[in-house]
N, C-alpha and C positions, 0 to 999 in steps of 0.2 A: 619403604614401599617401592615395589617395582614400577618399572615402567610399562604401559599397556601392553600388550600385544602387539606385532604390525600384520596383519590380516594380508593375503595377497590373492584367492580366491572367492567366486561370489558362488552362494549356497541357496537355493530354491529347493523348496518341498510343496510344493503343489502347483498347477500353471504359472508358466513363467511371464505371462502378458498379465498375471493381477488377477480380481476375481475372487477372493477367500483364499488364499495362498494360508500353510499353516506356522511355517518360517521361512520368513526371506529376510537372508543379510543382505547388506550392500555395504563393503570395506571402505575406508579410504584410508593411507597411509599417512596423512599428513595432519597435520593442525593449519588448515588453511582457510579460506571463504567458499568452500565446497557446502551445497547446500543442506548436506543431510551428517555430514561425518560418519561415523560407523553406526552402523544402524540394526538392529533385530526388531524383527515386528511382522506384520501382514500386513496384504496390499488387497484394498477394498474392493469393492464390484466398480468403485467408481476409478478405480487406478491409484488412488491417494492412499500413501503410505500410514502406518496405524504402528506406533512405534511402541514397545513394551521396552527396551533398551536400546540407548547410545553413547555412543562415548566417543569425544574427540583429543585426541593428546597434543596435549600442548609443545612437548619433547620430542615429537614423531621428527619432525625436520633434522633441527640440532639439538643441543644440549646446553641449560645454560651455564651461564660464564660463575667460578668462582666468585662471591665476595671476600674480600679483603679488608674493607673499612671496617676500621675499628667498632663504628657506628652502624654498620651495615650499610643497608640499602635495597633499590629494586635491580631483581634480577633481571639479566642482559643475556641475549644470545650469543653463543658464544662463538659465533663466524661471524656475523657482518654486527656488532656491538653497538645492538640497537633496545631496545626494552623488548624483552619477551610477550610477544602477546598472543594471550589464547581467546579464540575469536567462536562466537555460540552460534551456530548454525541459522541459517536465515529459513524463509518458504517454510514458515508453520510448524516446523521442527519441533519447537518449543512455546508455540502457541496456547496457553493454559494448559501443558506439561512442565508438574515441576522435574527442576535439574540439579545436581549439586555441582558445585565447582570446588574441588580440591586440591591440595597442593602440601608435600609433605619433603623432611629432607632436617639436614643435622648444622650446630653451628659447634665450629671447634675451638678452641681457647689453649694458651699455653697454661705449662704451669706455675706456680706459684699461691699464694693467698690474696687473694681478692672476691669483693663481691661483685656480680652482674646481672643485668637485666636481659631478656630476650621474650619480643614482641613480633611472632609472624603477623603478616599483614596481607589479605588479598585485596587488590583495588578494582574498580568498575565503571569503565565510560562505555559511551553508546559507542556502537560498532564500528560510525564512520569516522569515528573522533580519531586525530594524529597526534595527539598533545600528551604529554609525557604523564604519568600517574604523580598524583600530590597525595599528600594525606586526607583534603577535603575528598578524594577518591575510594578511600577505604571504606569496601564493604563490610569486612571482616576485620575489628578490631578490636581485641577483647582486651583487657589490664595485660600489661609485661608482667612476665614472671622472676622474683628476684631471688638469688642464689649464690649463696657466700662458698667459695672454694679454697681449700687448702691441699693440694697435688701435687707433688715433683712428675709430675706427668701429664701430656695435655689431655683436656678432659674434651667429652660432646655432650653437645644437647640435642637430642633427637627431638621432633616435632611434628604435628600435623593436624592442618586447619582447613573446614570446609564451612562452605554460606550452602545453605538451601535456597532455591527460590522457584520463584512462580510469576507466571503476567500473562498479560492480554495486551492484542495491535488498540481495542477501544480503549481501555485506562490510559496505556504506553506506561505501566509500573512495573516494573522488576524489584523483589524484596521477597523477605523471608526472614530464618533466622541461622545461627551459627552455632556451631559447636568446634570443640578443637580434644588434642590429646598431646602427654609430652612426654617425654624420661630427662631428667633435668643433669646437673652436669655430675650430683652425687648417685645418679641411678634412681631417683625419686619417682615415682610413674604418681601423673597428675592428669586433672581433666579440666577441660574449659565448660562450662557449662553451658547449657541453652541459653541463648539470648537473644536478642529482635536486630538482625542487621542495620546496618547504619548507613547514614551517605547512599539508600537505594535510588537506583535509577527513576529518571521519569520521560517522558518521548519515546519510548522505545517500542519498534513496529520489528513486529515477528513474522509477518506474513508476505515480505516480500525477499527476494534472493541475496540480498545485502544482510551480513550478520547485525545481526539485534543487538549486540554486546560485543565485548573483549573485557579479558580479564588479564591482570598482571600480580603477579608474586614478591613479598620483600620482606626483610626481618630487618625491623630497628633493635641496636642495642646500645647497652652501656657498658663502658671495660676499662681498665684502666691502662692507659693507652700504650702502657712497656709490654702489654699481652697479642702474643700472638692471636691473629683470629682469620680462620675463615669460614664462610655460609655457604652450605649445600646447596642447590635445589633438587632432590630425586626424583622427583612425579608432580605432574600439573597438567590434572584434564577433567572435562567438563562428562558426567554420564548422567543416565534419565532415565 
C-alpha cells in the first residue's frame, strides 16, 4: 500500500471565512499534534469544521526503520530511533467520528525449509503518554498466522491490519473492532476476520488541542533463527 499523498495547497469552494462552504480542505504534511491533520469536509455557519474525511500519515516526516530481529518488534523511526508514533488529531476532530487507523507492509525470510509465524500488531496509549508500547497496549491483535516454507529463495509476507474506532470526551472510551488481510510467504491470500479490539483506551478527551491518542506499529514473529528476516513498515495513518 502506498503512502498518502503529501498535499501542499489549500482548496475552498465556497466563502473562504465558513458559512456552508461546499469543500474545504486544509492540508497538513506531516504526522504531528496539528489539530485537524488533513482534512475534507465544510465549515458551518458557526465556523466549526464538519469533516466527511481525514487522514494523518503517520510516514509523512520519515520513514520507519527496517526490523531485523528474528522475533520482530515495534517499528522505529528511522532518523532519530525512537518508536514511531502516529498521534490522532485533538479539538473535536474525532469527537464521536469514527476513524480507522491502518498500517500495512511485508515481512521477509531467507530461504530454506522452515515454518513461521507472523502477528502484525497495532498498539494504543493516550496521546500524552511517553512510555514505549508493550503488548498490554495492543489494540489490534488477532492469532499469528502459521506457515511452513520450503524456498531456495527468500520468500515475503505481505500484510495489512486496521482497528475501527469511535469515543466520546463524556465516556473517555476509544474501541471498536478490527479487521486485517495477508498474502502469506507461499502466495496464500488470507483474511483476518471481524473481531472486537482489545486493550481499548479509557480517559481519553477529544475536545481539546492535545491528540486524544497515538498509535504504533509492530510484527511479532517466529523463525528459526539461521533465517534471514526483515519487517517492512509501507503505510501508517489514521483517516475518517
Amino acid at each position: 500500500m502506498a503512502q498518502q499523498p503529501q498535499p501542499t495547497s489549500q482548496l475552498v469552494l465556497g466563502p473562504a471565512n465558513g458559512g456552508g462552504d461546499i469543500i474545504h480542505f486544509i492540508p497538513t504534511n506531516a504526522n504531528v499534534t496539528a489539530p485537524n491533520g488533513n482534512f475534507l469536509g465544510w465549515i458551518d455557519n458557526n465556523n466549526a469544521r464538519e469533516g466527511v474525511q481525514g487522514v494523518t500519515n503517520g510516514l509523512a516526516n520519515n520513514p520507519a526503520a527496517t526490523v531485523t530481529a528474528a522475533t520482530g518488534g515495534i517499528f522505529q523511526n528511522s532518523v532519530v530511533a525512537t518508536q514511531l508514533n502516529l498521534y490522532a488529531p485533538g479539538n473535536s476532530r474525532y469527537e464521536q467520528l469514527p476513524f480507522t487507523v491502518k498500517a500495512a507492509g511485508y515481512v521477509q525470510m531467507g530461504a530454506g525449509t522452515y515454518t513461521a509465524t507472523v502477528q502484525p500488531l497495532i498498539y494504543a496509549l493516550i496521546g500524552t503518554n511517553t512510555a514505549a508500547a508493550v503488548a498490554a497496549n495492543a489494540i489490534y491483535s488477532a492469532a499469528a498466522i502459521s506457515v511452513t516454507v520450503s524456498s531456495a529463495t527468500a520468500k515475503q509476507y505481505t500484510w495489512e491490519a486496521e482497528v475501527n474506532l469511535i469515543g466520546d470526551s463524556v465516556s473517555g472510551h476509544c474501541g471498536g473492532f478490527i479487521q486485517g488481510r495477508y498474502v502469506d510467504f507461499n502466495g496464500t491470500n488470507g483474511f483476518t476476520a471481524l473481531a472486537i479490539s482489545t486493550n481499548n483506551l479509557t480517559g481519553v478527551i477529544y475536545n481539546t488541542a492535545t491528540p486524544p491518542a497515538l498509535f504504533a506499529a509492530g510484527v511479532t514473529l517466529t523463525n528459526p533463527s539461521s533465517v534471514a528476516v526483515a519487517s517492512v513498515l509501507g503505510s501508517f495513518f489514521i483517516e475518517s
